[in-house]
TORMARLUM-38041 format. One record per residue (C-alpha): residue number from 1; x, y, z. Coordinates in steps of 0.5 Angstrom, whole numbers, always signed. Example, Ala and Ser with C-alpha at 12.3 -4.5 7.8 and 13.67 -1.06 7.14 Angstrom:
<zavos>
ZAVO, 1, +25, -9, +16
ZAVO, 2, +27, -2, +14
</zavos>
This chain:
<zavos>
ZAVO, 1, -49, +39, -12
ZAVO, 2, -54, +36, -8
ZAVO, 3, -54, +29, -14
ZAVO, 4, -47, +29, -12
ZAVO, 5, -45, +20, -11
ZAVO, 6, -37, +21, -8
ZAVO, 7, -35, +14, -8
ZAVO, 8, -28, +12, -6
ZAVO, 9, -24, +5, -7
ZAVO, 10, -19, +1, -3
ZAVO, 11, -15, -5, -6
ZAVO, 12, -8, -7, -8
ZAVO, 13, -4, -6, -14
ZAVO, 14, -7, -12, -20
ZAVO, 15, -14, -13, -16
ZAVO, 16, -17, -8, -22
ZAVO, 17, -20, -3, -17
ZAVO, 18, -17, +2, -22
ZAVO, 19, -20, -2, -28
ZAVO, 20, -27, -3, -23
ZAVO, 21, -28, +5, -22
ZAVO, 22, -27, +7, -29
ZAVO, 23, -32, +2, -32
ZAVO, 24, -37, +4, -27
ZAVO, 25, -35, +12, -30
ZAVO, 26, -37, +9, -37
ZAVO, 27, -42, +6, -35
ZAVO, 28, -45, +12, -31
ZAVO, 29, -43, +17, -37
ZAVO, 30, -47, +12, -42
ZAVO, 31, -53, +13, -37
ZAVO, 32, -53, +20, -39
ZAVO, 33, -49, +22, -33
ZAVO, 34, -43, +27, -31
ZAVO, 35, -37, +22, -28
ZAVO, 36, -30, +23, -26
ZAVO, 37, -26, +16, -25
ZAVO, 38, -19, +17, -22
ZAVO, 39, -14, +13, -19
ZAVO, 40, -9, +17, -13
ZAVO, 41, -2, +15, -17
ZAVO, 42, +3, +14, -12
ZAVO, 43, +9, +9, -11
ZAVO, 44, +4, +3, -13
ZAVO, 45, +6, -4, -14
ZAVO, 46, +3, -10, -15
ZAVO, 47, +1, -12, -8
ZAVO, 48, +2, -5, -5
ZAVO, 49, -5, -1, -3
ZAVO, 50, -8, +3, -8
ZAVO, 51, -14, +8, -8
ZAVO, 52, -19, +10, -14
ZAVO, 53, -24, +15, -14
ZAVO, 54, -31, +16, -18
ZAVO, 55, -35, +21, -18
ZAVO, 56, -43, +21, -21
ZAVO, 57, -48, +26, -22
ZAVO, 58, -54, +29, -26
ZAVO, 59, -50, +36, -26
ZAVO, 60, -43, +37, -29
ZAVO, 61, -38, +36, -23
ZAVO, 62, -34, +42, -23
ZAVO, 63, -29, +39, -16
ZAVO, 64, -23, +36, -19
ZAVO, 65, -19, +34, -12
ZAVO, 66, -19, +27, -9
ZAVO, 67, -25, +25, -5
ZAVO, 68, -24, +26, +3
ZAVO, 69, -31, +25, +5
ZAVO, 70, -34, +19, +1
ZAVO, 71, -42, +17, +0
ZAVO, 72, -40, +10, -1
ZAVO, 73, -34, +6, +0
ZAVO, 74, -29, -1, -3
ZAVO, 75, -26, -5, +0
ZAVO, 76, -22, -11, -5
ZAVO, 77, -18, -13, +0
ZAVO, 78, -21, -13, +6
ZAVO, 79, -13, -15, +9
ZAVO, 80, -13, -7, +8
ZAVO, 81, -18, -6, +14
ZAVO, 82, -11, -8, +18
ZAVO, 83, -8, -2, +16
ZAVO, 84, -11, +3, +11
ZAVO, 85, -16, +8, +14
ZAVO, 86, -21, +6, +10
ZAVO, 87, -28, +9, +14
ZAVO, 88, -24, +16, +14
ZAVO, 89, -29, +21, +12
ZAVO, 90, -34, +16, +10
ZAVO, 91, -41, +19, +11
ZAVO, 92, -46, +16, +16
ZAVO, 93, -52, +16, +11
ZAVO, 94, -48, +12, +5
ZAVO, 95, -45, +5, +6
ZAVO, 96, -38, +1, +6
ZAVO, 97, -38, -6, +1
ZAVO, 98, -33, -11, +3
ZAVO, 99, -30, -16, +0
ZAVO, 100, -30, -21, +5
ZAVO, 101, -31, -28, +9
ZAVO, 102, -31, -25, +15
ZAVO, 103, -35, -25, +21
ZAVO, 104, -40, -18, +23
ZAVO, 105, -37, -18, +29
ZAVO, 106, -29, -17, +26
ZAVO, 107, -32, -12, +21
ZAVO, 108, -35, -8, +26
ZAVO, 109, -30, -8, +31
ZAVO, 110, -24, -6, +24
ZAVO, 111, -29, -1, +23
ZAVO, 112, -28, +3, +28
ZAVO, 113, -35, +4, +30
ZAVO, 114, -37, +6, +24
ZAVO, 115, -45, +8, +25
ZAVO, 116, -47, +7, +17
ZAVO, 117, -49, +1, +12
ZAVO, 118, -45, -5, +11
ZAVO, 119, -45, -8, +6
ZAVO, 120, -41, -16, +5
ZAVO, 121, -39, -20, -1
ZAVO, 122, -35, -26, -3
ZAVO, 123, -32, -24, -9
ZAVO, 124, -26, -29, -9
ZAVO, 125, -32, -35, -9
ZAVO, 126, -36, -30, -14
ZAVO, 127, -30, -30, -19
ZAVO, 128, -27, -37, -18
ZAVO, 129, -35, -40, -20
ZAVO, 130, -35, -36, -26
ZAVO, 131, -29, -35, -28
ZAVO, 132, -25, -40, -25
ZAVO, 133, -19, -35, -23
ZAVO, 134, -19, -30, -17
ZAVO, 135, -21, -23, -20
ZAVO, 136, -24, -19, -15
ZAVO, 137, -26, -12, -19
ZAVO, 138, -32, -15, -23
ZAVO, 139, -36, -18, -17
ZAVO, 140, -35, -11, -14
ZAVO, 141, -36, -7, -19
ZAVO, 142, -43, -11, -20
ZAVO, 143, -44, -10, -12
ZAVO, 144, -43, -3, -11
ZAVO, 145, -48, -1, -17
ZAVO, 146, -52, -6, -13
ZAVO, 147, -52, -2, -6
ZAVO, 148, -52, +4, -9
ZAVO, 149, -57, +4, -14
ZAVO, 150, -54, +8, -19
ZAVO, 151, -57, +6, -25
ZAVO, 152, -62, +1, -26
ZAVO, 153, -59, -6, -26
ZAVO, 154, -61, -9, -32
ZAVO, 155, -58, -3, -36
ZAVO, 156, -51, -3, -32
ZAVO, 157, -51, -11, -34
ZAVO, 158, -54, -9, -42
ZAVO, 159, -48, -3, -42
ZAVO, 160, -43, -8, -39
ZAVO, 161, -43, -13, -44
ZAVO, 162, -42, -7, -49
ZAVO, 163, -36, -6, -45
ZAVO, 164, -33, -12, -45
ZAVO, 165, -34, -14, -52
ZAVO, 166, -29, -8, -54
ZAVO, 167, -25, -9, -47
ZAVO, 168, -24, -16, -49
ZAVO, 169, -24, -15, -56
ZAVO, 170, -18, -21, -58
ZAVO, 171, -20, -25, -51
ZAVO, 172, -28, -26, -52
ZAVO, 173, -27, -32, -48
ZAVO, 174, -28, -29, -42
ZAVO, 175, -34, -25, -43
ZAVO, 176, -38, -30, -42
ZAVO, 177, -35, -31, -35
ZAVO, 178, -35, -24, -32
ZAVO, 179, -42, -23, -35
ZAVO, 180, -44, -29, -31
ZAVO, 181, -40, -25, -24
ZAVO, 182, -43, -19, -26
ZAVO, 183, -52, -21, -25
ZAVO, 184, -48, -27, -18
ZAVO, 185, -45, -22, -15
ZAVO, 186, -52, -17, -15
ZAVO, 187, -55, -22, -12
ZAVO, 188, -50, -24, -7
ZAVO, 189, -48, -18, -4
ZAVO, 190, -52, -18, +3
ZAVO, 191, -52, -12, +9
ZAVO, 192, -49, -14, +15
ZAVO, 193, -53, -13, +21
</zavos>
């Protein structure tokens, strides 16, 4: 399955990396698309590190196991450089998105030489100016579409205002806001050199 993206997200219990992955699956599918997204279940609790898997390809997917050699790699908490193996089997032709304000040379040294793509945001910046709380998930989101190249940005945001009409059905004041996250964050996501 040459077309075959594994991506592989890593964050904490209540940062909606779970949610994030799975928006991207729909969004994917509603591109015609064949997906997987998947969270690794555990004894997971709010705060506690998680992980979630998506798989996109242009075939039907016929591996259903968890994702050890990833294309792309999500860091929704970059506390979890510190402890969590988040480049293991991350392959040198994809790339790794970061959540993070810290310095090229921090990142570089906590990635343990790693050789591919990085990738930072501030999503807590992005999701603090558009949404006024701190929601990690949709600014990463916007930016692992945008790093990825996935599908065309103009139809993920048409798609996910879609998905978040039904999403927040009895709440569509947040609507607005997590739009608003959405086109910030593919423009403020930036490799790092």
């Amino acid at each position: 399955m040459s077309n075959l993206i594994e991506i592989r997200w890593h964050g904490r219990g209540g940062q909606g990396a779970k949610t994030a992955s799975l928006l991207l699956a729909d969004a994917a599918f509603n591109t015609g698309k064949y997906i997987q997204g998947f969270p690794e279940y555990g004894p997971e609790r709010m705060g506690a590190p998680i992980t979630a898997y998506n798989r996109i390809s242009d075939e039907p997917i016929t591996i259903h196991s968890n994702i050890y050699e990833p294309d792309y790699v999500v860091v929704v908490d970059d506390t979890l450089l510190n402890s969590v193996p988040v480049t293991a089997g991350l392959k040198e032709e994809g790339a790794i998105v970061i959540n993070t304000t810290k310095s090229p040379e921090y990142l570089k040294e906590k990635l343990n030489g790693y050789k591919g793509r990085i990738y930072a945001i501030d999503a807590k910046k992005v999701s603090e100016e558009t949404l006024g709380k701190y929601f990690p998930n949709t600014p990463m989101l916007a930016a692992i579409v945008k790093v990825t190249g996935i599908m065309d940005e103009n139809l993920f945001i048409e798609d996910m205002k879609s998905s978040f009409k039904h999403k927040f059905a009895k709440k569509p004041e947040v609507i607005e806001g997590n739009m608003k996250a959405l086109e910030l964050a593919l423009k403020e996501v930036k490799q790092i050199q």
